[in-house]
N, CA, C, O and CB atoms as a CASP TS submission, in Angstrom:
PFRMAT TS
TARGET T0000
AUTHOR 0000-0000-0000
METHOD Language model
MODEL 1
PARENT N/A
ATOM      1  N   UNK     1       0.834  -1.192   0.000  1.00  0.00           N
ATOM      2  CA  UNK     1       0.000   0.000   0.000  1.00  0.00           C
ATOM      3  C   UNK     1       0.869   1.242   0.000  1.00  0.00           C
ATOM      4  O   UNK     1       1.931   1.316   0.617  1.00  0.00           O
ATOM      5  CB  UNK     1      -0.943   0.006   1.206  1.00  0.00           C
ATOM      6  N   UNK     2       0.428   2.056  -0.617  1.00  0.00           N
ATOM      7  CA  UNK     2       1.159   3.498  -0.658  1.00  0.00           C
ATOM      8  C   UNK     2       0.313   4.246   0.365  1.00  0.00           C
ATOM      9  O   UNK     2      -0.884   4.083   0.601  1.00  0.00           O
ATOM     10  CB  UNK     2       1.154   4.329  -2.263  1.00  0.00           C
ATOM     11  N   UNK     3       1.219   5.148   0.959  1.00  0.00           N
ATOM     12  CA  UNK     3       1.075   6.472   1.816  1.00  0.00           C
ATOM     13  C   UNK     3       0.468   7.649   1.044  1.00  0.00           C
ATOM     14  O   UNK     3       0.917   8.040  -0.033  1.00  0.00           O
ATOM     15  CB  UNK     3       2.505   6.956   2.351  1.00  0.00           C
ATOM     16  N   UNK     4      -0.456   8.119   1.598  1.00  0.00           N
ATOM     17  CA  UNK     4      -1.072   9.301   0.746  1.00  0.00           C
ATOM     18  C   UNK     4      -0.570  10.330   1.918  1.00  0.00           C
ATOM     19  O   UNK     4      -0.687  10.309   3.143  1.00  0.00           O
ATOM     20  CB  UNK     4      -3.011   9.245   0.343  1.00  0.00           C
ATOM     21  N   UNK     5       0.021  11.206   1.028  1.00  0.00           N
ATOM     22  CA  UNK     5       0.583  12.370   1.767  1.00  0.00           C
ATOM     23  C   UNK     5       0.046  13.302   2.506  1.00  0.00           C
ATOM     24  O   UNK     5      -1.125  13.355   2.129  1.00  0.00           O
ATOM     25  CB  UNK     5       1.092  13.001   1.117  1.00  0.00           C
ATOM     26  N   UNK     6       0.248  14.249   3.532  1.00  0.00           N
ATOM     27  CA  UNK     6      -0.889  15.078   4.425  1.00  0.00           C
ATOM     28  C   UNK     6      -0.453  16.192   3.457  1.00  0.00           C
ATOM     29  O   UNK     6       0.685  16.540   3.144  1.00  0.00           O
ATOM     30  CB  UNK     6      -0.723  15.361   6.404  1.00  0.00           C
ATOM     31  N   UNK     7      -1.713  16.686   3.044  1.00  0.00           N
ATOM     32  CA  UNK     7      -1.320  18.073   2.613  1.00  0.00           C
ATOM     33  C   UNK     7      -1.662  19.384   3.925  1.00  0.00           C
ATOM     34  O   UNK     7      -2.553  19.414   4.774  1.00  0.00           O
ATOM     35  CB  UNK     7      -2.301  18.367   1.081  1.00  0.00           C
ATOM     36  N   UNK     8      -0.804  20.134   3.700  1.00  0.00           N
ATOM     37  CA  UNK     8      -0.516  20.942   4.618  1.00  0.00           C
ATOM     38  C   UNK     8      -0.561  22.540   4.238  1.00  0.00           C
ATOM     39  O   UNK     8       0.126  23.139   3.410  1.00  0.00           O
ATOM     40  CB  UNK     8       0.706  20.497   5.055  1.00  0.00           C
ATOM     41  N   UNK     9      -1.238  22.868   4.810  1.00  0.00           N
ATOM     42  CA  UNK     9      -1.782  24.005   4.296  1.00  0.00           C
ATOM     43  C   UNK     9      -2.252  25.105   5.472  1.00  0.00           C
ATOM     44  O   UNK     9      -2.158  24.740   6.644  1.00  0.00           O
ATOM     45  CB  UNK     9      -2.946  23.543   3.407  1.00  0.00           C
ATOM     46  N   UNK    10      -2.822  26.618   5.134  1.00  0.00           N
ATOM     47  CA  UNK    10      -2.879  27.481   5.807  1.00  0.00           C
ATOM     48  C   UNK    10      -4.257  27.025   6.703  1.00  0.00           C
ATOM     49  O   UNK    10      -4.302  27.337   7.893  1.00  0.00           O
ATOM     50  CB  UNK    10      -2.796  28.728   4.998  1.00  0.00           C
ATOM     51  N   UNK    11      -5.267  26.344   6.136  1.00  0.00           N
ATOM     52  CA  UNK    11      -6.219  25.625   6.948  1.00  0.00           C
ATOM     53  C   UNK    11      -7.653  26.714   6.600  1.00  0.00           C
ATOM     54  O   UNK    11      -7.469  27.609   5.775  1.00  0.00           O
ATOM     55  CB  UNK    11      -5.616  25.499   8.802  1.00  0.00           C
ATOM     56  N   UNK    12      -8.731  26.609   7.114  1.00  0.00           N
ATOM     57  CA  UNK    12      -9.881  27.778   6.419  1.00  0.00           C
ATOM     58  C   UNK    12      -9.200  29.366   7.368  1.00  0.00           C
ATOM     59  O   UNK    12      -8.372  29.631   8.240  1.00  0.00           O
ATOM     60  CB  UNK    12     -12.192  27.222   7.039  1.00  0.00           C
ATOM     61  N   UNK    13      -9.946  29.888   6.712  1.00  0.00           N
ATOM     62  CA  UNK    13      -9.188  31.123   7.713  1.00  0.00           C
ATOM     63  C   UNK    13     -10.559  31.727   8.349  1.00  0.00           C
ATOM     64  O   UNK    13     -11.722  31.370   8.163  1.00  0.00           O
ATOM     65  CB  UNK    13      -8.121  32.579   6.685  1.00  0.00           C
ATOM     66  N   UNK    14     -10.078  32.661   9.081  1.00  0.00           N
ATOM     67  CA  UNK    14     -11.362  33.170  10.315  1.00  0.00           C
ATOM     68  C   UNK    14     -11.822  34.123  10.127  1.00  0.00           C
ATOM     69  O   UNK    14     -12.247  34.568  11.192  1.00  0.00           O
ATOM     70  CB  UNK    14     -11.103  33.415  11.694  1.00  0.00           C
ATOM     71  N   UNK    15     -12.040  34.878   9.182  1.00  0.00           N
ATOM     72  CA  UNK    15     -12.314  36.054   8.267  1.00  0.00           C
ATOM     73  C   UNK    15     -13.115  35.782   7.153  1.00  0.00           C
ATOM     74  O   UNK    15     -12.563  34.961   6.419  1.00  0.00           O
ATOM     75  CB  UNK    15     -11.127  36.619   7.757  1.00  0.00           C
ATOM     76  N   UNK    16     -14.268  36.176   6.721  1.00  0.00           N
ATOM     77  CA  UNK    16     -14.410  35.749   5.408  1.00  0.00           C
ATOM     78  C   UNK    16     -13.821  36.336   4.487  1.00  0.00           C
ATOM     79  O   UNK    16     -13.731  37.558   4.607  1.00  0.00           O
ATOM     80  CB  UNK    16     -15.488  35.715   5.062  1.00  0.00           C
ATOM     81  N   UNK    17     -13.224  35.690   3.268  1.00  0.00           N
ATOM     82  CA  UNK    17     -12.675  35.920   2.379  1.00  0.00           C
ATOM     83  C   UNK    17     -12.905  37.423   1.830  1.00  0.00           C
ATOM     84  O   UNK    17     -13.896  38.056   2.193  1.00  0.00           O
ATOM     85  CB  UNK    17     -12.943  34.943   1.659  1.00  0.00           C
ATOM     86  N   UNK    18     -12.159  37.851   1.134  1.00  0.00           N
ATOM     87  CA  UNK    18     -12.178  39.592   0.228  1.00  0.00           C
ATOM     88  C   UNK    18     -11.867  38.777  -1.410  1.00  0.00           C
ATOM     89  O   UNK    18     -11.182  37.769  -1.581  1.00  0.00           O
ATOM     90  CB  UNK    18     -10.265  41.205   0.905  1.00  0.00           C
ATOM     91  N   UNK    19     -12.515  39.480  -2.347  1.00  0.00           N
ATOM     92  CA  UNK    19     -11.923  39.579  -3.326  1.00  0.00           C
ATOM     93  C   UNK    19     -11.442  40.916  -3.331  1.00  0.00           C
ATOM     94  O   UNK    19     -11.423  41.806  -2.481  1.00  0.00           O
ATOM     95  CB  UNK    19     -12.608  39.184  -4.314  1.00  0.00           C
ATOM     96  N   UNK    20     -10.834  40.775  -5.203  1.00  0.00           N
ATOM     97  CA  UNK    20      -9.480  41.741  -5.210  1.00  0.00           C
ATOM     98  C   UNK    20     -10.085  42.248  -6.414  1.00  0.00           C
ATOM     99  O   UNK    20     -10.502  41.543  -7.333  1.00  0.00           O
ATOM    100  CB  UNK    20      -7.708  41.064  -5.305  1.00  0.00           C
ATOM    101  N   UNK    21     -10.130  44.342  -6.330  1.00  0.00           N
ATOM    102  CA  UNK    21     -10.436  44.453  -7.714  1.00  0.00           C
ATOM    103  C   UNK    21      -9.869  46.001  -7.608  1.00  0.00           C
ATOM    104  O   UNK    21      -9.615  46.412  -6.475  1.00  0.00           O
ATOM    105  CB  UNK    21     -12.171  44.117  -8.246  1.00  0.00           C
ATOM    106  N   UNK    22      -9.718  46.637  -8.423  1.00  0.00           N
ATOM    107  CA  UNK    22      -8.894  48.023  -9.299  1.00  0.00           C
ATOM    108  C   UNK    22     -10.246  49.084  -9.330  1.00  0.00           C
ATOM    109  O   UNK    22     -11.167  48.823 -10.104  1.00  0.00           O
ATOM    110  CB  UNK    22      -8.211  47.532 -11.381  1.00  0.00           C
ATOM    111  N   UNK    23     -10.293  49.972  -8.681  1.00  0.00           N
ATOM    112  CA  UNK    23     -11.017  51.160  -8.905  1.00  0.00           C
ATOM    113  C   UNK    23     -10.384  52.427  -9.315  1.00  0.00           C
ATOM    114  O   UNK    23      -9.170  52.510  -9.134  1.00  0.00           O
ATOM    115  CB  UNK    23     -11.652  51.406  -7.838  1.00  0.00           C
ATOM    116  N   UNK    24     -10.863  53.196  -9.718  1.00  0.00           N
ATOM    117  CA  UNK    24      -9.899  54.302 -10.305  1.00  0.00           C
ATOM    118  C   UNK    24     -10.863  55.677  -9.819  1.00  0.00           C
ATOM    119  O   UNK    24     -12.054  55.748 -10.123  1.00  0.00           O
ATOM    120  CB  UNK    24      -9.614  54.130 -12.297  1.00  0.00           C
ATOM    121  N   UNK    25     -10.116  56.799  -8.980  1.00  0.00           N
ATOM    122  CA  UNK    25     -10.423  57.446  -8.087  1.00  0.00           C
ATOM    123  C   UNK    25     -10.191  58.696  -8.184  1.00  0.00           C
ATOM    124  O   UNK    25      -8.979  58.711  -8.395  1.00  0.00           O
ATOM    125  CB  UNK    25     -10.035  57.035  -7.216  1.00  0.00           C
ATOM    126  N   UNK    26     -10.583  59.891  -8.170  1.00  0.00           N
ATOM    127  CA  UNK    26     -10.177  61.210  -8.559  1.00  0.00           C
ATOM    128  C   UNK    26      -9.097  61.611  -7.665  1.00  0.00           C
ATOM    129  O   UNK    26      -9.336  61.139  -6.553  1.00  0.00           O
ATOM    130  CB  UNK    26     -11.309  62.198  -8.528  1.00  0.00           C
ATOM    131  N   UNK    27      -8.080  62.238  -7.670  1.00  0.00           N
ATOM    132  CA  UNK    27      -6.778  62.514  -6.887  1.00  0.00           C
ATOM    133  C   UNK    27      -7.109  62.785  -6.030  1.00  0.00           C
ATOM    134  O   UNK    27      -6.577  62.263  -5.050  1.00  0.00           O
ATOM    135  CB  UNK    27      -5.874  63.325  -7.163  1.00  0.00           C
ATOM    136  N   UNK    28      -8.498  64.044  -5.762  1.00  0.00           N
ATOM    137  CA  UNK    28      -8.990  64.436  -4.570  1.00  0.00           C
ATOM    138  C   UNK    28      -8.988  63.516  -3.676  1.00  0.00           C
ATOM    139  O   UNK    28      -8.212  63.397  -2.727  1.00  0.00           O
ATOM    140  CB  UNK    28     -10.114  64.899  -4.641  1.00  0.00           C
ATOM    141  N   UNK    29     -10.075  62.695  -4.049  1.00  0.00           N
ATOM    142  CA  UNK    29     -10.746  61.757  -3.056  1.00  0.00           C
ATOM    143  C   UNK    29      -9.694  61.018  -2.782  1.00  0.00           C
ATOM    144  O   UNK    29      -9.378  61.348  -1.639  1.00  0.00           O
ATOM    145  CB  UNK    29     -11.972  60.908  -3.504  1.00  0.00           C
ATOM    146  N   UNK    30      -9.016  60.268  -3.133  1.00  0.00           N
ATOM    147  CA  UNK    30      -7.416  59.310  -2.662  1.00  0.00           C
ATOM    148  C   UNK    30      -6.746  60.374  -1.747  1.00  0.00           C
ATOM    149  O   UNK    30      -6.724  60.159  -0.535  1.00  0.00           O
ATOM    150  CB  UNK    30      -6.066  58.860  -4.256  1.00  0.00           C
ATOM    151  N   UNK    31      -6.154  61.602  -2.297  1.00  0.00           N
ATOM    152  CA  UNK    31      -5.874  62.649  -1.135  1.00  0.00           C
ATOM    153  C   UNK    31      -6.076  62.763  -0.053  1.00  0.00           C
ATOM    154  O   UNK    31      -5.248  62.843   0.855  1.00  0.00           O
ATOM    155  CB  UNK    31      -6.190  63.496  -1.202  1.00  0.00           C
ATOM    156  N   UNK    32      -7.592  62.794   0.030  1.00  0.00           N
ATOM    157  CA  UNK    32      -8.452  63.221   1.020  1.00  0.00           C
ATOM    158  C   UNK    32      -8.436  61.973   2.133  1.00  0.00           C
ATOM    159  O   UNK    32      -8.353  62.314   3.313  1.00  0.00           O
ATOM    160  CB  UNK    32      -9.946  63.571   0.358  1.00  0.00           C
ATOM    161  N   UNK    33      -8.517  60.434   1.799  1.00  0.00           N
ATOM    162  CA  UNK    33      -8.496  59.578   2.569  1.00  0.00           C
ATOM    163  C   UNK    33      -7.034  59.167   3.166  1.00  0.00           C
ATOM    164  O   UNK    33      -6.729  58.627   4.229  1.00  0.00           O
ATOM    165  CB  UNK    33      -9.160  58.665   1.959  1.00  0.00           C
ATOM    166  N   UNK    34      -6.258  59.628   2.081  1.00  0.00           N
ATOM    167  CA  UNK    34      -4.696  59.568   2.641  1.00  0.00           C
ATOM    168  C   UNK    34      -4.300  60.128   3.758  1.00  0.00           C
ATOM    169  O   UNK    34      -3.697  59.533   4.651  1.00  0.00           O
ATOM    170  CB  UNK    34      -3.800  60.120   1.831  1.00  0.00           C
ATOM    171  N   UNK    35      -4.717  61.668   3.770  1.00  0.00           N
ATOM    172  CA  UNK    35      -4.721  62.650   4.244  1.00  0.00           C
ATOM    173  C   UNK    35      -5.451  62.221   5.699  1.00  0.00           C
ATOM    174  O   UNK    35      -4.690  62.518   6.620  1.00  0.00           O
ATOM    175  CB  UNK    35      -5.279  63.637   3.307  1.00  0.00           C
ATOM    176  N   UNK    36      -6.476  61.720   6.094  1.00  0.00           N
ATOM    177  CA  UNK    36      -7.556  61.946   6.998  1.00  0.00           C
ATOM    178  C   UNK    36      -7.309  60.670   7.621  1.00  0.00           C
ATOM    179  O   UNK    36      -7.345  60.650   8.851  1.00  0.00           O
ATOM    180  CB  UNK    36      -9.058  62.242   6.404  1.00  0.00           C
ATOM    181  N   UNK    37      -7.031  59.449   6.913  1.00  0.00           N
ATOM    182  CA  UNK    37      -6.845  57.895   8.068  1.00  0.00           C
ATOM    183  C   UNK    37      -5.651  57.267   7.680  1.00  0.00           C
ATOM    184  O   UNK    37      -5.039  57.073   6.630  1.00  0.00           O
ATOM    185  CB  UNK    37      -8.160  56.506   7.921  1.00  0.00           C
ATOM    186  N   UNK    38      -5.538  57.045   8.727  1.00  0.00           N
ATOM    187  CA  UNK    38      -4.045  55.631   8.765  1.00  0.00           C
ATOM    188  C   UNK    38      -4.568  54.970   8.301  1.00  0.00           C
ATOM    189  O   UNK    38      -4.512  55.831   7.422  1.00  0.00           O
ATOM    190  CB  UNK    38      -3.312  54.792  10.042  1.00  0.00           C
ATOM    191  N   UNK    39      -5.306  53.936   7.765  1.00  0.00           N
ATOM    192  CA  UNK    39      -5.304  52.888   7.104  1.00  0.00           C
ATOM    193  C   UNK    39      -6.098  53.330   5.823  1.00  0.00           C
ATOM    194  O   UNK    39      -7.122  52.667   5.657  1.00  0.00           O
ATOM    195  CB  UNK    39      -5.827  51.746   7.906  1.00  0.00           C
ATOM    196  N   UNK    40      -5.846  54.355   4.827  1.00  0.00           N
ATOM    197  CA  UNK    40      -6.826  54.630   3.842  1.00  0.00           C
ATOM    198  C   UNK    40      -7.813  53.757   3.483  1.00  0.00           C
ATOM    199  O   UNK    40      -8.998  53.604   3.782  1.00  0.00           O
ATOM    200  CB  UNK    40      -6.290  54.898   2.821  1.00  0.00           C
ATOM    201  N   UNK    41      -6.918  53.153   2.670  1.00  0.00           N
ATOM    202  CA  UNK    41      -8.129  50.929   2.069  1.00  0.00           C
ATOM    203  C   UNK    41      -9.036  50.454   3.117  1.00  0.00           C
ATOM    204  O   UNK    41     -10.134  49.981   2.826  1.00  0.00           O
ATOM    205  CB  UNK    41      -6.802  48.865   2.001  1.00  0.00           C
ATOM    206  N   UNK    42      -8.590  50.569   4.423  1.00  0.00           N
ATOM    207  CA  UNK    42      -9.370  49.858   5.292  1.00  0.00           C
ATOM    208  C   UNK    42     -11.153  50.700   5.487  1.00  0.00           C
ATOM    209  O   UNK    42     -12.318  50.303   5.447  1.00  0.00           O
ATOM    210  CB  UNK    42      -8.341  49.813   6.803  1.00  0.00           C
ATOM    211  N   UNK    43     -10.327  52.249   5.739  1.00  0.00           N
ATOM    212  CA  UNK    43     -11.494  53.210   5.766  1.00  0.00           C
ATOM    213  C   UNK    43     -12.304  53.140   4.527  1.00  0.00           C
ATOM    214  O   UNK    43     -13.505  53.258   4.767  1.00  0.00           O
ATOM    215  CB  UNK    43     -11.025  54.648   5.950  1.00  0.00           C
ATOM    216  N   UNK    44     -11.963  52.956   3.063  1.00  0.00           N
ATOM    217  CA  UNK    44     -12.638  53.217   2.093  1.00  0.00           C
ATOM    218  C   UNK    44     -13.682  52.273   2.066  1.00  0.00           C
ATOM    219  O   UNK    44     -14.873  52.563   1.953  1.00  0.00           O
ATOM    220  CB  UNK    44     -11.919  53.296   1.027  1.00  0.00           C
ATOM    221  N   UNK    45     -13.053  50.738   2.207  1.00  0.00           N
ATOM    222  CA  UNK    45     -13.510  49.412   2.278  1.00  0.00           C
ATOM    223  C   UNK    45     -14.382  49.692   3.224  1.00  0.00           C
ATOM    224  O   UNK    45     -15.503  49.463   2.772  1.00  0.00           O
ATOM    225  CB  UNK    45     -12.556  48.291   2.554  1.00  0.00           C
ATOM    226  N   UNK    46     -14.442  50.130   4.476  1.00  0.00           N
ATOM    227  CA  UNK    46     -15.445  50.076   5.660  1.00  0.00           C
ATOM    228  C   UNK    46     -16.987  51.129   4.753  1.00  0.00           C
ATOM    229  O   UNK    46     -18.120  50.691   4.554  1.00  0.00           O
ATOM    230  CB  UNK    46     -14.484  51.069   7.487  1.00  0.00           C
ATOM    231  N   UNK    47     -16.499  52.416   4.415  1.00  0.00           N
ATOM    232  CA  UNK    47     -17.284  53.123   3.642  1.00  0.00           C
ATOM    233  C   UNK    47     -18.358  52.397   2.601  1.00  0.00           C
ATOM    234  O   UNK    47     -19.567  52.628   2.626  1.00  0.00           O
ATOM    235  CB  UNK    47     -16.393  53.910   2.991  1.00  0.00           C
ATOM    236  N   UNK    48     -17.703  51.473   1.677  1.00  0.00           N
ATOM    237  CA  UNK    48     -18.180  51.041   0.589  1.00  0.00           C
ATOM    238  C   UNK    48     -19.126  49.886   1.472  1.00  0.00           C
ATOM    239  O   UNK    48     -20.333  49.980   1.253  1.00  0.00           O
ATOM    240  CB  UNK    48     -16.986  50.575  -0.590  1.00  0.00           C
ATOM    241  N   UNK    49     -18.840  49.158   2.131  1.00  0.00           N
ATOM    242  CA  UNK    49     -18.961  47.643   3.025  1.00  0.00           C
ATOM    243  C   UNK    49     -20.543  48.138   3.942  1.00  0.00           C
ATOM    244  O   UNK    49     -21.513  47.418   4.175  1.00  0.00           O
ATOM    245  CB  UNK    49     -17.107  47.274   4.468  1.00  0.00           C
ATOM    246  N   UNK    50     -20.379  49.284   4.233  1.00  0.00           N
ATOM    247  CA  UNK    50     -21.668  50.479   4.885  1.00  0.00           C
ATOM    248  C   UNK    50     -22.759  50.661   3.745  1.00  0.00           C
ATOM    249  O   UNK    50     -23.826  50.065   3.602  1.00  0.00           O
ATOM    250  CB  UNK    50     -20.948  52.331   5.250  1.00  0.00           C
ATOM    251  N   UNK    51     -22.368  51.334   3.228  1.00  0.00           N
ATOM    252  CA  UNK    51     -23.124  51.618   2.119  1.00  0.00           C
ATOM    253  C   UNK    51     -23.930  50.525   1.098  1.00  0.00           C
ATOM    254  O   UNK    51     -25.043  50.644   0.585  1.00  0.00           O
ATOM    255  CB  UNK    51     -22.242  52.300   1.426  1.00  0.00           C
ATOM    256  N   UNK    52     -23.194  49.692   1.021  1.00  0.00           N
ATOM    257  CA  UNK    52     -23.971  48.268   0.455  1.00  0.00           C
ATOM    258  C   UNK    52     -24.780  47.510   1.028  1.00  0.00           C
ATOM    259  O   UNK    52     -25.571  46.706   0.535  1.00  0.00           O
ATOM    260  CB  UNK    52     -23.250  47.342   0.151  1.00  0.00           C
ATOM    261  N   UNK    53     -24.466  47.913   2.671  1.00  0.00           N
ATOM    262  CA  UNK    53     -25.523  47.068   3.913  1.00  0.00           C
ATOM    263  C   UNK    53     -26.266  47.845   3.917  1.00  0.00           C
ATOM    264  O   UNK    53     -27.347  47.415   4.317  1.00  0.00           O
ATOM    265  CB  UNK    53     -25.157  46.702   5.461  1.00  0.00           C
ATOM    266  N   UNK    54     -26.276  49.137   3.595  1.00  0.00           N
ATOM    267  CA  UNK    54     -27.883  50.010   4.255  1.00  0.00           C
ATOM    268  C   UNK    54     -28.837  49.826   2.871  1.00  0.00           C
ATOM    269  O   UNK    54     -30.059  49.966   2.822  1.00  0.00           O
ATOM    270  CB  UNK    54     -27.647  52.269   4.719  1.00  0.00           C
ATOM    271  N   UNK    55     -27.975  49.488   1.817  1.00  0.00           N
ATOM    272  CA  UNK    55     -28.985  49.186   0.464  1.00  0.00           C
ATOM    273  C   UNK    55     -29.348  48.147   0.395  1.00  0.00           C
ATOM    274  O   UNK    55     -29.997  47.937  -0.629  1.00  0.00           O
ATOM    275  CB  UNK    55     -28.556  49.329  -0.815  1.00  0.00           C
ATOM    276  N   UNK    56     -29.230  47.304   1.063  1.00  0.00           N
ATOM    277  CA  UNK    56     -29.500  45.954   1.018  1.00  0.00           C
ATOM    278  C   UNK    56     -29.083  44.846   0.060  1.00  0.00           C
ATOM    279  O   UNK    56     -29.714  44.006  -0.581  1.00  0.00           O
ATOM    280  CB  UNK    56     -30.604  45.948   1.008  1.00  0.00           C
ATOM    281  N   UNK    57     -27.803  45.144   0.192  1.00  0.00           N
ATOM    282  CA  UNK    57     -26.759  43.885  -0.661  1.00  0.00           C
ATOM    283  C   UNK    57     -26.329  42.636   0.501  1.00  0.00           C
ATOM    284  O   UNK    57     -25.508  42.718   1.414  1.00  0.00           O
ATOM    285  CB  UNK    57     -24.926  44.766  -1.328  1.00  0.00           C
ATOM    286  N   UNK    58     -26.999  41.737   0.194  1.00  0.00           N
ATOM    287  CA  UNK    58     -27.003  40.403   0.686  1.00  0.00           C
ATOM    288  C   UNK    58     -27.884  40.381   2.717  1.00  0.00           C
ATOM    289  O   UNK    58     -27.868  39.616   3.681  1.00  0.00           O
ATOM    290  CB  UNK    58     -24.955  39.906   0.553  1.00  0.00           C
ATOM    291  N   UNK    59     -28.435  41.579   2.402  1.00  0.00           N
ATOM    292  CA  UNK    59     -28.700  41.819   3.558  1.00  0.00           C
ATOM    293  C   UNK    59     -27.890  41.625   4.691  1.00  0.00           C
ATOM    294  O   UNK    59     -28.182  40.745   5.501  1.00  0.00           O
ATOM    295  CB  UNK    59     -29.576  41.340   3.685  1.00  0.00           C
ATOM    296  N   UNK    60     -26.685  42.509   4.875  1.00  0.00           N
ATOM    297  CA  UNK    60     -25.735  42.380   5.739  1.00  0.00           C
ATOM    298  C   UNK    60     -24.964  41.342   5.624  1.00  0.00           C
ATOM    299  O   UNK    60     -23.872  41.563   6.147  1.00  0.00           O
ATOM    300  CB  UNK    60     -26.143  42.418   6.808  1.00  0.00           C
ATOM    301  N   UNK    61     -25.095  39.809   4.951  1.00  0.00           N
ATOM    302  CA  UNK    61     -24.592  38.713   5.266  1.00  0.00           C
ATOM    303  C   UNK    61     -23.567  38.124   4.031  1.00  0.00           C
ATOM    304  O   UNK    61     -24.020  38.074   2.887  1.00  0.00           O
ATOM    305  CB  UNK    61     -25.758  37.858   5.632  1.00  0.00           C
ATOM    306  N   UNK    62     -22.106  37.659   4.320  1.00  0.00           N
ATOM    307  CA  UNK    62     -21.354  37.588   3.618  1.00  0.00           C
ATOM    308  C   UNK    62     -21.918  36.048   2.749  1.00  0.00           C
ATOM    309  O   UNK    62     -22.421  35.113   3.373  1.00  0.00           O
ATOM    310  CB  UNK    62     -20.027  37.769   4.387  1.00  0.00           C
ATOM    311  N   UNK    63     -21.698  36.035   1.137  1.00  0.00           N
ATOM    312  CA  UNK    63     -21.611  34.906   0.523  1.00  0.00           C
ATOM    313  C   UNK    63     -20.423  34.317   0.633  1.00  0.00           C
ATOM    314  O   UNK    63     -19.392  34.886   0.275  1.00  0.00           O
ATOM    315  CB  UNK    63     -21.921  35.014  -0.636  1.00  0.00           C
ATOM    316  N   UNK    64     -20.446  33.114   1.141  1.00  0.00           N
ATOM    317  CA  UNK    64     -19.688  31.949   1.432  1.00  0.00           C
ATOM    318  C   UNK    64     -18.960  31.874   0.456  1.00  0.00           C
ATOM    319  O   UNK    64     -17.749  31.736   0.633  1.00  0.00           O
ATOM    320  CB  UNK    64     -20.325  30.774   1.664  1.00  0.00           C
ATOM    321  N   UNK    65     -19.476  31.942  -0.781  1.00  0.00           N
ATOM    322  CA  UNK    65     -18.940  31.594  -2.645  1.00  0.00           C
ATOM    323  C   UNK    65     -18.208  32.779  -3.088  1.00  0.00           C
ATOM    324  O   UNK    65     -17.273  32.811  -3.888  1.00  0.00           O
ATOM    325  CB  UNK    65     -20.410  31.413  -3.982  1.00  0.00           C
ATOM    326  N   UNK    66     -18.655  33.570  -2.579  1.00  0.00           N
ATOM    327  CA  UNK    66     -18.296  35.338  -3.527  1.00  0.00           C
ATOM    328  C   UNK    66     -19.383  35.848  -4.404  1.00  0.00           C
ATOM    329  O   UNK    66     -20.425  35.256  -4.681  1.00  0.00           O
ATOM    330  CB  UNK    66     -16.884  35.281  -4.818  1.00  0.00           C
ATOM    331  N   UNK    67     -18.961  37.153  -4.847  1.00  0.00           N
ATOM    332  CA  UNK    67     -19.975  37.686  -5.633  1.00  0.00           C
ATOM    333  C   UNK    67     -19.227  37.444  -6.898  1.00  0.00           C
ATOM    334  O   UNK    67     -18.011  37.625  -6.944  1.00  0.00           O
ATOM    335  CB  UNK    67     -20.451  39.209  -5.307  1.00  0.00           C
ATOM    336  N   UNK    68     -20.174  36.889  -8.308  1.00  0.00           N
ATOM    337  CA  UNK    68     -19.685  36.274  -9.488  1.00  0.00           C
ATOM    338  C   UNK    68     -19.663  37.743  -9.980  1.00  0.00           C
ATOM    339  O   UNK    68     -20.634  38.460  -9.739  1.00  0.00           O
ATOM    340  CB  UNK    68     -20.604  35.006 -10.319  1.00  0.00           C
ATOM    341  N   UNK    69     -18.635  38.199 -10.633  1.00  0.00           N
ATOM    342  CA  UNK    69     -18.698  39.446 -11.541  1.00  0.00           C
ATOM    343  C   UNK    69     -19.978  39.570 -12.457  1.00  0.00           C
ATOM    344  O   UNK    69     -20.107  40.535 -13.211  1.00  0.00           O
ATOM    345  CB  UNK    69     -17.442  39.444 -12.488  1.00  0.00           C
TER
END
């Protein structure tokens, strides 16, 4: 009999997942968040992440799968 190997890996993680995507932003506004928070991305992301819950995108609740483009 052969040994089947353990694969070894980072394991699920405790966060739900982010996808990754490219927005393009008027200098101001990048300025302005540069300017105003230590973590710009985090603040913008929290902004956008707000705004999609009060419109009712997935009703507050993260898809397990992702959102399909």
């Amino acid at each position: 009999m052969t040994e089947q190997k353990v694969r070894r890996g980072r394991g699920p993680g405790k966060k739900p997942r982010q996808g990754i995507t490219s927005v393009r932003l008027p200098v101001y506004v990048l300025g302005y968040y540069r300017q105003n928070f230590d973590n710009s991305t985090a603040k913008m992301r929290e902004v956008l992440v707000n705004y999609a819950e009060e419109n009712g995108a997935n009703n507050g609740k993260e898809n397990k799968e992702g959102v399909e483009p």
